[in-house]
FILUM-402842 format. One line per field, with one value per residue (C-alpha): residue in three letters; residue number from 1; x, y, z. Coordinates in steps of 0.001 Angstrom, whole numbers, plus 500000, padded with zeros to 6 digits. Layout:
resn <- c(ALA  ...) $
resi <- c(NUM  ...) $
c1 <- c(X  ...) $
c2 <- c(Y  ...) $
c3 <- c(Z  ...) $
This chain:
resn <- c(UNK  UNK  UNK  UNK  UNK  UNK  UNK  UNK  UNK  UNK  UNK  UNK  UNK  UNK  UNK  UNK  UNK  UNK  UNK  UNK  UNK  UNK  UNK  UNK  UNK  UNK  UNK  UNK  UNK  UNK  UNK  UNK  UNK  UNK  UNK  UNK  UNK  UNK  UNK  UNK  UNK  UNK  UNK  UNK  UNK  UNK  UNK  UNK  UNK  UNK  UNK  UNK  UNK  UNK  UNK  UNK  UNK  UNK  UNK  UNK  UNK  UNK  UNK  UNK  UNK  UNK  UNK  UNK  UNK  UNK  UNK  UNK  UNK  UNK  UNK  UNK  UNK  UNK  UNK  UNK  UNK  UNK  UNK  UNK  UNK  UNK  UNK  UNK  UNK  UNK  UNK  UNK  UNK  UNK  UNK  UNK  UNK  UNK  UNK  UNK  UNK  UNK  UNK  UNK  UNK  UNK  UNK  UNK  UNK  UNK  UNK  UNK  UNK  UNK  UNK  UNK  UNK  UNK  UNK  UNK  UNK  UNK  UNK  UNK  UNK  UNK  UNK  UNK  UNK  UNK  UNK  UNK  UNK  UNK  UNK  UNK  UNK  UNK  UNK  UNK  UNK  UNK  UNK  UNK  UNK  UNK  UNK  UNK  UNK  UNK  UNK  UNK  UNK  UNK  UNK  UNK  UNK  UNK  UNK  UNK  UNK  UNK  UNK  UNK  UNK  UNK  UNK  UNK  UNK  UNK  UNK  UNK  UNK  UNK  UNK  UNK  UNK  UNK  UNK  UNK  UNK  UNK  UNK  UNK  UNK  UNK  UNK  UNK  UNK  UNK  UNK  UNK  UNK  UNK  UNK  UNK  UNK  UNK  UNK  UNK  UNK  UNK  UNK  UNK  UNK  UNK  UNK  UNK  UNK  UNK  UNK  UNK  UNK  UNK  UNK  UNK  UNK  UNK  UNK  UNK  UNK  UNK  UNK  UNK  UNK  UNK  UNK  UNK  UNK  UNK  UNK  UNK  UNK  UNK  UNK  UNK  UNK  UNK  UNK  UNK  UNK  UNK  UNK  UNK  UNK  UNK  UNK  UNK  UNK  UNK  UNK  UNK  UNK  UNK  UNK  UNK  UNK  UNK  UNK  UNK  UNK  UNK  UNK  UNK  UNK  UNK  UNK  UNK  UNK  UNK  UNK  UNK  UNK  UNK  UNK  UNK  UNK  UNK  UNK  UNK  UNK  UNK  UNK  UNK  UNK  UNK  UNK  UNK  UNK  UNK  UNK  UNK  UNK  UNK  UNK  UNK  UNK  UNK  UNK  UNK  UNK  UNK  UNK  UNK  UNK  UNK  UNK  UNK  UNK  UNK  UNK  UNK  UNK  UNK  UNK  UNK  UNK  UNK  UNK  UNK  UNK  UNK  UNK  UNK  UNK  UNK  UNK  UNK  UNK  UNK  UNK  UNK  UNK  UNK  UNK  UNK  UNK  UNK  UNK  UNK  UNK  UNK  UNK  UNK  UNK  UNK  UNK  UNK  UNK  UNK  UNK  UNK  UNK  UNK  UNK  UNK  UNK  UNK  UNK  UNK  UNK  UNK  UNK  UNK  UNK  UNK  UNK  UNK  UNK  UNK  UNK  UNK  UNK  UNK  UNK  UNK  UNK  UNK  UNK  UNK  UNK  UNK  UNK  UNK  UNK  UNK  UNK  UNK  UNK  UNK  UNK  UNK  UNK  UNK  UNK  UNK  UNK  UNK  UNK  UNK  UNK  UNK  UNK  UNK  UNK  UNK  UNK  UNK  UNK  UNK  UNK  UNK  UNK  UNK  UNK  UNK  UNK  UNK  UNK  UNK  UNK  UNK  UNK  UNK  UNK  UNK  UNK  UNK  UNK  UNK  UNK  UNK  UNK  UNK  UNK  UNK  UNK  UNK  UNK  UNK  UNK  UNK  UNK  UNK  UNK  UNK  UNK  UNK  UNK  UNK  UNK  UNK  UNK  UNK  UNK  UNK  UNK  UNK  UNK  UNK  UNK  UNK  UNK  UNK  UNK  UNK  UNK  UNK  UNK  UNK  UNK  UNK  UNK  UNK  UNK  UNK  UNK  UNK  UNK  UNK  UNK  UNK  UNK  UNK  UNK  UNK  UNK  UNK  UNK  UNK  UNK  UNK  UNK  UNK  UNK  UNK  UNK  UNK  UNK  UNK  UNK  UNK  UNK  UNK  UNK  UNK  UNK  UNK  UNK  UNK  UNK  UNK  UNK  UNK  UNK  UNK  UNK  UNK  UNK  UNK  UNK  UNK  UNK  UNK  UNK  UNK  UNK  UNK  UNK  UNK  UNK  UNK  UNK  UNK  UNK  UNK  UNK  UNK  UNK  UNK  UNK  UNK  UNK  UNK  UNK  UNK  UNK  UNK  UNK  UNK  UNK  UNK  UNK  UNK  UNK  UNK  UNK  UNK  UNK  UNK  UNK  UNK  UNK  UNK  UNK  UNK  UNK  UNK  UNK  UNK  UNK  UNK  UNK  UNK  UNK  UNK  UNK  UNK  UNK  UNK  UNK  UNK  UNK  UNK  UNK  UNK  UNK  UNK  UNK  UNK  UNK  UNK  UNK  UNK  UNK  UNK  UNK) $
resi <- c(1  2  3  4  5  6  7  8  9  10  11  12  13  14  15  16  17  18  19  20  21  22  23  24  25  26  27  28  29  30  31  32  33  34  35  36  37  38  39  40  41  42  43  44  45  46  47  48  49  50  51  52  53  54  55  56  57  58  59  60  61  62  63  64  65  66  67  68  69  70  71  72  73  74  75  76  77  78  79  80  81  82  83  84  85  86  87  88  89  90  91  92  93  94  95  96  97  98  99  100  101  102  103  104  105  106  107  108  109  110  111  112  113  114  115  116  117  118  119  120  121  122  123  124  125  126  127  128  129  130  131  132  133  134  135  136  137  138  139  140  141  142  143  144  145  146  147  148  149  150  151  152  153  154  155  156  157  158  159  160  161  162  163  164  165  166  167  168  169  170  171  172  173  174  175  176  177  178  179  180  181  182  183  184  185  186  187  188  189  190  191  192  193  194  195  196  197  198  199  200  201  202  203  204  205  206  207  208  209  210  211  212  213  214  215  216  217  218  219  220  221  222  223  224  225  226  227  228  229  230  231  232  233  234  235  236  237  238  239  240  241  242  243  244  245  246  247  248  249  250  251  252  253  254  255  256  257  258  259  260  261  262  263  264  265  266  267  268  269  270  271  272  273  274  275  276  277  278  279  280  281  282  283  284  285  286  287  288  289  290  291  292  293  294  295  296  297  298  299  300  301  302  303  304  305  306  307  308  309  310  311  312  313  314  315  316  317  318  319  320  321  322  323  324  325  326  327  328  329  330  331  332  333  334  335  336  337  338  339  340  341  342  343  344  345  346  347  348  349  350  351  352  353  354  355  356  357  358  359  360  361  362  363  364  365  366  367  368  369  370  371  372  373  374  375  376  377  378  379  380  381  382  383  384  385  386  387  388  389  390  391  392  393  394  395  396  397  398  399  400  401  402  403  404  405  406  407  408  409  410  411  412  413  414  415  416  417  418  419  420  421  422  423  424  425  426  427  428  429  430  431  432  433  434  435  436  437  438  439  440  441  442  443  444  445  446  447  448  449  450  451  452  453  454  455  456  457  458  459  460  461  462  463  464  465  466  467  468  469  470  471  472  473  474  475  476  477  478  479  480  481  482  483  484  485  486  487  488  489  490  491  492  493  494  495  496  497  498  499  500  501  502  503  504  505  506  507  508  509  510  511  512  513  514  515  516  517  518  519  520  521  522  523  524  525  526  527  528  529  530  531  532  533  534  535  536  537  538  539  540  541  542  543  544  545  546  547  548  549  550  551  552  553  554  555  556  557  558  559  560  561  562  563  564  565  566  567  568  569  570  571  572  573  574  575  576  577  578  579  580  581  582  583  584  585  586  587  588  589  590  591  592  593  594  595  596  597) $
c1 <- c(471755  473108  474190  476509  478125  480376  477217  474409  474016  470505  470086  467506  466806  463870  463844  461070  460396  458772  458044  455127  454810  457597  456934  456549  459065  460846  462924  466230  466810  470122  470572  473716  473204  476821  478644  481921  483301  484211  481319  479640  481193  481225  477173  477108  479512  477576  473969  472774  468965  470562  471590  468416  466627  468952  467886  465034  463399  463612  460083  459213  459895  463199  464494  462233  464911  467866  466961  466780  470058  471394  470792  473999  476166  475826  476285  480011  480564  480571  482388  484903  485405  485766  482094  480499  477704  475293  471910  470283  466646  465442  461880  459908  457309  457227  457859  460184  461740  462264  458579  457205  456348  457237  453897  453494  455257  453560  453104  454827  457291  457425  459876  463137  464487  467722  468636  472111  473526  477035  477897  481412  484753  485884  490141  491756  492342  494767  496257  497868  498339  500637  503101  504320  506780  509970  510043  506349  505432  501681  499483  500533  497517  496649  498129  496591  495328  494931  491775  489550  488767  487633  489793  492830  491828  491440  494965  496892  495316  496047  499675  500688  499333  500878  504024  504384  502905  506087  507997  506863  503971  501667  498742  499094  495657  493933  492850  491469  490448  488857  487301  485153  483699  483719  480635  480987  484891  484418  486900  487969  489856  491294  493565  494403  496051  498403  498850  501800  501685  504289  506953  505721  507442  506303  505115  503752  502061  498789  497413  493504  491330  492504  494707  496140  499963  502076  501291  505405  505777  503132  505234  508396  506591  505219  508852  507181  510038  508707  511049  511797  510367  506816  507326  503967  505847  507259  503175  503058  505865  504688  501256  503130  505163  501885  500500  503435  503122  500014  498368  496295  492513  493217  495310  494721  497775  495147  497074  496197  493268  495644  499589  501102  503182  506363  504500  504687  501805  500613  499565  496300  496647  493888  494065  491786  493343  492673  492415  495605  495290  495370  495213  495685  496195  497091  497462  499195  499334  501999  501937  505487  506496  502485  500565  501641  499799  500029  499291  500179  499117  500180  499784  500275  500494  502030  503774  501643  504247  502977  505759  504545  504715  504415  504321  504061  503854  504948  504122  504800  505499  502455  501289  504220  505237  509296  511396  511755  509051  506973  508766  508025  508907  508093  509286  508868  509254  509621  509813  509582  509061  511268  514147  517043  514926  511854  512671  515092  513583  514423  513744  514754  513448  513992  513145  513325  512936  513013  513644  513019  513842  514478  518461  519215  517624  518598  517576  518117  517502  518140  518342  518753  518176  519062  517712  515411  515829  513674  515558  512330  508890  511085  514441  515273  517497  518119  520963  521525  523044  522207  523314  522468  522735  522834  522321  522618  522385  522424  524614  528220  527205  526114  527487  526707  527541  527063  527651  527654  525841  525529  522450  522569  519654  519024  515270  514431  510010  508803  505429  502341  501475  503006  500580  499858  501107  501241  504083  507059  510800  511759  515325  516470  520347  521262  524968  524996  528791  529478  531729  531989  532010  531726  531126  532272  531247  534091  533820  531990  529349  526239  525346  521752  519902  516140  515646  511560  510370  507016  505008  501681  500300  496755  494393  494793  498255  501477  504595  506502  510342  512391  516057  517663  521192  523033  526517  528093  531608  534962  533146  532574  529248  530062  530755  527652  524307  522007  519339  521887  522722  521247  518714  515905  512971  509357  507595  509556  512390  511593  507776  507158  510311  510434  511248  514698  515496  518233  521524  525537  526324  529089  531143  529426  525867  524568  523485  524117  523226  524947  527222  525822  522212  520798  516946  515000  511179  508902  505230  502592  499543  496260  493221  489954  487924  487470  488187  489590  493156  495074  499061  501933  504947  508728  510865  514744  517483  521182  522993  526651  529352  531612  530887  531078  528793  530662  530515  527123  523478  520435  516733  513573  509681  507379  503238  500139  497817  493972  494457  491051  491187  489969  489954  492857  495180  494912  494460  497044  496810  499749  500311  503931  505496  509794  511001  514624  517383  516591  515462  512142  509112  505278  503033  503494  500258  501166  498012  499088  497847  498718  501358  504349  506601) $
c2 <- c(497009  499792  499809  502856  504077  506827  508192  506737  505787  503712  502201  500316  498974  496952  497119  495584  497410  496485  499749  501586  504170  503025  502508  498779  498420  501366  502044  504104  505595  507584  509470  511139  512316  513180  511886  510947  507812  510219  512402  509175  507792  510995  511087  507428  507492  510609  510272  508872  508236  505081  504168  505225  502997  500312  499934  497548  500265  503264  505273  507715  510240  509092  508962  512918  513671  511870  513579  517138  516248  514978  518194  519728  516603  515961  519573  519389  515993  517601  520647  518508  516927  520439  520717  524023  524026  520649  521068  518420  517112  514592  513401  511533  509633  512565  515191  517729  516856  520527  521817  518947  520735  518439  518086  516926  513695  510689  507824  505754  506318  503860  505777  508114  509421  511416  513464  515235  517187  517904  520684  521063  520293  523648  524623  527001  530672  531637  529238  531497  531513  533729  534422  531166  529571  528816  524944  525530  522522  522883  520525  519418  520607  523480  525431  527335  525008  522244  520353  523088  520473  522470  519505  521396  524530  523527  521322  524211  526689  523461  523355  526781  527260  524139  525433  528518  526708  523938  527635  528692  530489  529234  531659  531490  531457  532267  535772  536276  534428  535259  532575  533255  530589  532018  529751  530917  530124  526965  528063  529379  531813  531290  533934  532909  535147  533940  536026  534170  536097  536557  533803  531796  530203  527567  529271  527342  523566  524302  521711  521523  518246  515448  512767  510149  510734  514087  517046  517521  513784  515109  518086  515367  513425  515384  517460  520390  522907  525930  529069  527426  528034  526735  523515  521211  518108  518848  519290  516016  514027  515368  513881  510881  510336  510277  508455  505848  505309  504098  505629  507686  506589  510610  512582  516613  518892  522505  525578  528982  531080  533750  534911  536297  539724  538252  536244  532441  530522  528541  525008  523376  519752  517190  513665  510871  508161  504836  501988  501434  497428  495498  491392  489439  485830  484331  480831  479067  475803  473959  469874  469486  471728  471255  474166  477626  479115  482949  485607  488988  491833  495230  498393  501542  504057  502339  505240  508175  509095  506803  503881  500428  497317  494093  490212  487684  483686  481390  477663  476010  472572  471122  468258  468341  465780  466167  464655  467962  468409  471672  475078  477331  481332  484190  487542  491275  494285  497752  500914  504572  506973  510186  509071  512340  513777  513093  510623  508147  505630  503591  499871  497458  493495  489979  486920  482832  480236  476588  475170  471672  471585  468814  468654  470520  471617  474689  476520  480287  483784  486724  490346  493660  497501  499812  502586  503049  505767  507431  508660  509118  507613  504858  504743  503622  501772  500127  499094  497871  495453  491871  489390  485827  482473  479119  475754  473403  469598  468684  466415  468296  467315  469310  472851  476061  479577  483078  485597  489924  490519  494108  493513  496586  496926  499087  499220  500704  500105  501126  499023  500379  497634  495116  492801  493015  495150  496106  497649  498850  497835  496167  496382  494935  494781  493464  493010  491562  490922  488480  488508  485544  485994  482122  478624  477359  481257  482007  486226  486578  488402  486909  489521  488698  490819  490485  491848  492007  493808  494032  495755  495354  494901  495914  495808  491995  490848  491630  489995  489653  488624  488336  487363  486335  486076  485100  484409  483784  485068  484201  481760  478255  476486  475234  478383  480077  479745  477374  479303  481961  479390  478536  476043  475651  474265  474703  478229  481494  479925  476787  475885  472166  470952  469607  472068  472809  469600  471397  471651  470896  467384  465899  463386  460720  461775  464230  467429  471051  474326  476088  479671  480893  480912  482086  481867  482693  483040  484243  484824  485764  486806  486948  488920  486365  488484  491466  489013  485982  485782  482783  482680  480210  480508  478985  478985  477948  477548  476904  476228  475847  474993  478026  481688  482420  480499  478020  474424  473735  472516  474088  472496  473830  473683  475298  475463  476892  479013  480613  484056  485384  489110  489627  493911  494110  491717  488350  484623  482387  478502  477011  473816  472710  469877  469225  470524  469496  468608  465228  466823  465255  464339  464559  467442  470184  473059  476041  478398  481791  485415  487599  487083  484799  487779) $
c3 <- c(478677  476627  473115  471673  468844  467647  465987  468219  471410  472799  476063  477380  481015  481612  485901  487787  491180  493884  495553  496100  493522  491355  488157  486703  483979  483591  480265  479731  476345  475770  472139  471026  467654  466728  469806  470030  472144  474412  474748  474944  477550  479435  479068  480416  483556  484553  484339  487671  486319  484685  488423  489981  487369  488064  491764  491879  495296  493424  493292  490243  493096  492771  488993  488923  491319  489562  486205  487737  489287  485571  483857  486222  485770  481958  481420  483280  481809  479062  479811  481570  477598  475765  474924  476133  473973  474650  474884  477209  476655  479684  479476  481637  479830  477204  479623  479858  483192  484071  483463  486046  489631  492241  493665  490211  490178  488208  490547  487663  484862  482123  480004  480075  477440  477607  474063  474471  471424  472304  469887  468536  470658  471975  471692  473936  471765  474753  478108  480586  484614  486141  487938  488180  490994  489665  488442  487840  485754  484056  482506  478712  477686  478372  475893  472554  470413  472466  473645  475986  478689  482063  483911  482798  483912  487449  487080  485894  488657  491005  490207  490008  493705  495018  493186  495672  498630  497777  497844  500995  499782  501929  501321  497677  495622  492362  493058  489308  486353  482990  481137  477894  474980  471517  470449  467159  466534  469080  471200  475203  476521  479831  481998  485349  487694  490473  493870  495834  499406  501273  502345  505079  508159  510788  513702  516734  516740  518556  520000  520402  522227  524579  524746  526756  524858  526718  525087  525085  523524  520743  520130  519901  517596  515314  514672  513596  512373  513959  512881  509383  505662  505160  503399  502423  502112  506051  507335  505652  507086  510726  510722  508676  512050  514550  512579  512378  516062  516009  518951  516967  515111  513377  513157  511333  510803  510141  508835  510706  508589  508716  509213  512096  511673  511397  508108  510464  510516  513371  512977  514732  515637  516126  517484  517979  520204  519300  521738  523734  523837  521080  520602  517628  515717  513011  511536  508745  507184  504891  503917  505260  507943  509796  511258  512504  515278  516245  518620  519803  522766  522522  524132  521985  524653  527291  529326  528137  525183  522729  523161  522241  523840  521992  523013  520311  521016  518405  518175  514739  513462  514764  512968  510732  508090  508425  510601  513511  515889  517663  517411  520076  520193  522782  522170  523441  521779  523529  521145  521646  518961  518803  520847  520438  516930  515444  513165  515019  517428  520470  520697  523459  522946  524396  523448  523905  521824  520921  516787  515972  513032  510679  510871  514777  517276  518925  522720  522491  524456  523939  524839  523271  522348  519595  517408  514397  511726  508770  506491  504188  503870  501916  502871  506974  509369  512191  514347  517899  520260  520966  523422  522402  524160  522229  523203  519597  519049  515705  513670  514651  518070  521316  522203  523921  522476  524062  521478  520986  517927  516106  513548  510961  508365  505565  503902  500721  500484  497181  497318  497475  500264  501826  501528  497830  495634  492005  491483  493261  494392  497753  498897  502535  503345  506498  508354  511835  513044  515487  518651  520105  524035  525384  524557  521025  519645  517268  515367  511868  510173  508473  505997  503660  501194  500244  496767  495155  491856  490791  487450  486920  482984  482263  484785  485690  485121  487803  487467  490490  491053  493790  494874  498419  499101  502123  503375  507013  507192  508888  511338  510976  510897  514429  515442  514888  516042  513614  513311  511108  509105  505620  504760  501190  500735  501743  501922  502031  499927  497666  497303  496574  497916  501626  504281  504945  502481  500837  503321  503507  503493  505455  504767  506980  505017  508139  507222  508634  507579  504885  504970  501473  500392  497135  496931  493599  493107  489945  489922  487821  489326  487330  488684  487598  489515  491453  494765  493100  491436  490377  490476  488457  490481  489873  492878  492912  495478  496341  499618  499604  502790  502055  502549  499034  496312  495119  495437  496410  495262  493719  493751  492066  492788  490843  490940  491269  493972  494151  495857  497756  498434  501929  501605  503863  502313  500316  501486  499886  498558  496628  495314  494396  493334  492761  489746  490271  492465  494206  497656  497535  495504  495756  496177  498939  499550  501516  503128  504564  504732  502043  499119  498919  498528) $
């Protein structure tokens, strides 16, 4: 345990070890005579004796070789706080840890005592780096006057190189520096000088090792802008788009040692291929709606240009408490990266499928391609053609519907992970109009936005919103395919109402989907633990009969979950009960992979 103080800081660890030549009981003492918190603090998070000691198989040979190693690390601990005038006392057992020979070595150590005396808190007299980039923004602090913290130092020489690099400097470094302490004013000097090089352009993308993908397909992929300014954040996006396909275990973009005569600069790729087949499962379980049973193949490289194939099989509804039965999906996915420029891809996919869903149930296929765009490592698209067959019973009766469908999506992804984030924006627009080519198909547009916000307080605390909207134009409900249409309740929309409880009513008391959809959800998620979280959640939505929303109904659920954080993403259990709205009563638990939302 250690005990500290502005003034005074003591530790003591009593450790019992068990290995040969370690000492018995082994005690830490820490003194700070005239400390700060800081300085403190600093001395604490860097002295690994207190971690050697810690570790019940540590010998005496050991913590002699952790204190050496803490004279070094204190010492820029220190420095790295604006102190460069500590003195730094370890003794083992009385012992000046410096003046022991390692042939030396006690076979035991009973006590260490670490004395630092920090000395006074160093200013800078004088805070200059130069010449600077244009836009060249430094640290805050290091200027005359402030704080002399050797962290700034390096950020300041940091910036002002990645200033020119961002201005096609590529070869731009610190080629001087003059930095003197005043010990007897308590304060530093620091002159750093800049030399930019010459402009830089991309030369040729080199391409070193083996690999199953083209070596022209590479050169696709990656995009490099050979002939244009050197630009950092371009390097990036390159290896960004390999690694995007993911073909690749590695992937290392390596600038050229040196420049070419016409100042370009060749770049040296690396790859590491991963495996080309990959299988997969998942499973999830709600009260209402029953079990959910996954799976997927792919193969990430399947014509030697890195283009992915992907099968998933769907069965859901198994075991399920409402009144539909098994659902049952199969889809494929073809996609090629770097279809006509680097950043727009192809995709071609079809697909069959059976709902059984509570109020219709619905026979479908499809079939379809279109194209994929980055705009950023945010901002994308996608848009394509799909052909879509239909075969519905449900309460308006039995009909078959072959429609042309254009979906159109634009994603904004501000998270930091789409699995569980703490803060960030989420934006997904989507437009998919409708030409109806046979059966009872009548033209529309079913448009739907998917809205999520999150900010994390403290350490433990994130608050997490989100908002769905939906609307089916022109068409009719019988016109469209049910599956577009707009049901609430149960997990993704309403958690502890029924699945899909909430729809249209007709005037004989069946039930269809709705054309307008608003869905609302509110969480706040509380880290217990580093694995463990809990989560109180409010969900609410409406469903109305027209396309705009007006004359429908809203329900509510609201509850609570346990969150267990796996490493790559969290398991989820909610409990939910009705909050309002008459769509059902009792208890619903939902169990899923990551978050809700």
């Amino acid at each position: 345990m250690i005990e500290s103080s502005p003034r005074n800081l003591l530790a003591a660890l009593a450790l019992l070890s068990t290995s040969a030549g370690a000492a018995v009981a082994t005690e830490v003492r820490i003194t700070e005579p005239g400390g700060d918190n800081s300085a403190v603090k600093a001395v604490e998070s860097a002295a690994l004796t207190v971690r050697t000691v810690a570790n019940e198989e540590a010998t005496a040979q050991d913590i002699y070789s952790a204190a050496l190693a803490d004279y070094s690390r204190i010492v820029g601990a220190l420095y790295a706080r604006g102190y460069y005038g500590p003195v730094v006392n370890i003794r083992l057992d009385g012992r000046e840890a410096s003046y022991i020979a390692p042939l030396s070595v006690p076979s035991s150590i009973g006590v260490v005592e670490i004395k630092v005396q920090t000395g006074p808190a160093f200013t800078f007299s004088r805070a200059e780096i130069g010449p600077l980039a244009p836009g060249t923004v430094l640290p805050d602090g290091f200027a005359a006057g402030k704080p002399a913290e050797s962290g700034l130092i390096r950020q300041a020489a940091s910036a002002g190189v990645e200033a020119w690099r961002a201005a096609s400097h590529a070869k731009a470094e610190i080629s001087g520096q003059r930095i003197a302490a005043n010990h007897r004013n308590a304060t530093l000097s620091a002159d750093l000088k800049l030399s930019p090089g010459p402009a830089v352009t991309f030369g040729k993308l080199v391409i070193e090792g083996d690999s199953r993908v083209r070596r022209k397909r590479l050169h696709d992929i990656a995009g490099l802008p050979e002939g244009d300014p050197f630009d950092p954040e371009k390097l990036e996006d390159s290896a960004d788009r390999l690694r995007k396909t993911g073909a690749f275990r590695s992937v290392r973009l390596a600038e050229a040692e040196t420049l070419a005569p016409d100042d370009s600069m060749d770049i040296t790729l690396e790859v590491v291929d991963d495996k080309p087949r990959r299988f997969g499962f998942g499973a999830e379980l709600y009260s209402q709606e029953g079990l959910s049973l996954s799976s997927f193949w792919m193969h990430r490289n399947l014509l030697g240009g890195a283009e992915r194939l992907r099968f998933d099989l769907e069965i859901s509804g198994v075991g399920g408490a409402d009144d539909g039965g098994e659902d049952f999906s199969l889809n494929g996915l073809f996609e090629r990266p770097a279809t006509f420029d680097p950043d727009t891809g192809l995709y071609v996919l079809a697909g069959i499928k059976r709902d059984n869903e509570p109020n219709y149930t619905e026979d479908s296929s499809k079939f379809g391609f279109g194209l994929t765009h980055d705009f950023s490592d945010r901002l994308s698209a996608r848009s394509g053609l799909l052909l879509n067959y239909s075969d519905i019973r449900d309460d308006l009766g039995e009909r078959y519907m072959y429609h042309a469908m254009f979906p159109t999506a634009l994603t904004w992804d501000g998270r930091e992970s789409d699995l569980d984030t703490r803060n960030g924006f989420y934006l997904n627009l989507q437009a998919t109009p409708l030409l109806g080519l046979g059966g009872e198909a009548e033209d529309g547009a079913q448009i739907k936005a998917d809205m999520r916000a999150y900010r994390g307080i403290g350490e433990r605390l994130v608050l997490a919103g989100r908002l769905q909207i939906g609307s089916i134009l022109e068409a009719s409900a019988q016109g469209v395919p049910s599956d577009l249409l707009f049901f609430s309740g149960g997990g993704g929309t309403v958690r502890g109402q029924p699945y899909q409880s909430l729809a249209v009513e007709l005037d004989n008391g069946d039930e269809i989907g709705g054309r307008s959809f608003i869905g609302l959800s509110a969480e706040a998620r509380m880290g217990v633990t580093r694995s463990i979280g809990v989560v109180a959640f409010a969900d609410a939505g409406f469903i109305g009969p027209n396309s705009w929303m007006d004359d429908g109904k809203w329900h509510s659920g609201a509850g609570l979950g346990l969150r267990y954080d796996t490493g790559i993403g969290p398991i989820r259990f909610d409990v939910a009960a009705p909050m309002g709205g008459g769509t059902g009563d009792g208890v619903q638990f939902y169990i899923g992979i990551g978050q809700a939302f």
